[in-house]
C-alpha positions as CSV (number, residue, x, y, z in Angstrom):
1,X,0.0,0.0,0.0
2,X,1.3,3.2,-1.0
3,X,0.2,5.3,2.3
4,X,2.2,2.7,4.2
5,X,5.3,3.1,2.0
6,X,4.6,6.9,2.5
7,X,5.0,6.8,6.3
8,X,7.9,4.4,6.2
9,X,9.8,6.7,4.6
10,X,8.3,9.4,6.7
11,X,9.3,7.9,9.5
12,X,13.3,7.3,8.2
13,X,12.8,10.8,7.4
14,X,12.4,11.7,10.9
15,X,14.5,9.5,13.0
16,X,17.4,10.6,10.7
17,X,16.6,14.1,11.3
18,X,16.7,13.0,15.0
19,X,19.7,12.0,14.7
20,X,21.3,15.0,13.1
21,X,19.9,17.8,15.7
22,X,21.1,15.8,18.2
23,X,24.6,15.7,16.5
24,X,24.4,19.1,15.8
25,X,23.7,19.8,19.7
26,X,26.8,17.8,20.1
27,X,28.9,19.4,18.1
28,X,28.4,23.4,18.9
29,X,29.8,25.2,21.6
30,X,27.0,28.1,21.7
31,X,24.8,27.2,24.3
32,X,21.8,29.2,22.7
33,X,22.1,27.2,19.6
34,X,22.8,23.8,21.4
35,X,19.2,24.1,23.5
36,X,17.6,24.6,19.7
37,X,19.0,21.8,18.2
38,X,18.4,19.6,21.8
39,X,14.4,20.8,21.7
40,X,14.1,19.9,17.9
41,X,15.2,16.6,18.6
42,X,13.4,16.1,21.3
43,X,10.3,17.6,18.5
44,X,11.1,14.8,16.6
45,X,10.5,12.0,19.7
46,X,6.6,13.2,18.9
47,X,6.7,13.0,15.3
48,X,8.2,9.3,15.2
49,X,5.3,8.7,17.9
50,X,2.7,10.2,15.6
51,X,4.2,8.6,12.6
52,X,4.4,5.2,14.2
53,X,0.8,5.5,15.7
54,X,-0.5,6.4,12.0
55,X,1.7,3.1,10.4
56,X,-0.2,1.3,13.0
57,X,-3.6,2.1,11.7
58,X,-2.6,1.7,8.0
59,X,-1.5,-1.6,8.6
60,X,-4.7,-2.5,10.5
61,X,-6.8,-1.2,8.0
62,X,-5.2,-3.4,5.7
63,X,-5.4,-6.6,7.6
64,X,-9.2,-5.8,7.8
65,X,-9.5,-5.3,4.2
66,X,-7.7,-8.3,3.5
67,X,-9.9,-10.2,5.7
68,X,-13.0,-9.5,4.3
């Protein structure tokens, strides 16, 4: 299913976003810009949870459809 493809990638997407703000928080020495990159990762903990929730429910729906 296409929507599920969609919100696998979606979901890559994010967590490697993740990934890099949290490197990027790492990496600086200005505090101001190391609490940015530190609250968009943290962001990004609530997109992967609203990303996984939504792969959830795709892949229900299709194991419904499927069944019928």
């Amino acid at each position: 299913m296409t929507v599920q493809s969609d919100l696998k990638k979606a979901l890559a997407a994010a967590e490697s976003a993740k990934g890099s703000y949290a490197s990027f928080a790492e990496a600086t020495d200005d505090n101001t810009a190391k609490a940015m990159f530190q609250q968009m990762s943290s962001d990004m903990d609530r997109h992967i949870s609203q990303l996984n929730s939504r792969l959830g429910v795709t892949a229900q729906n299709t194991l419904n459809q499927q069944e019928q």
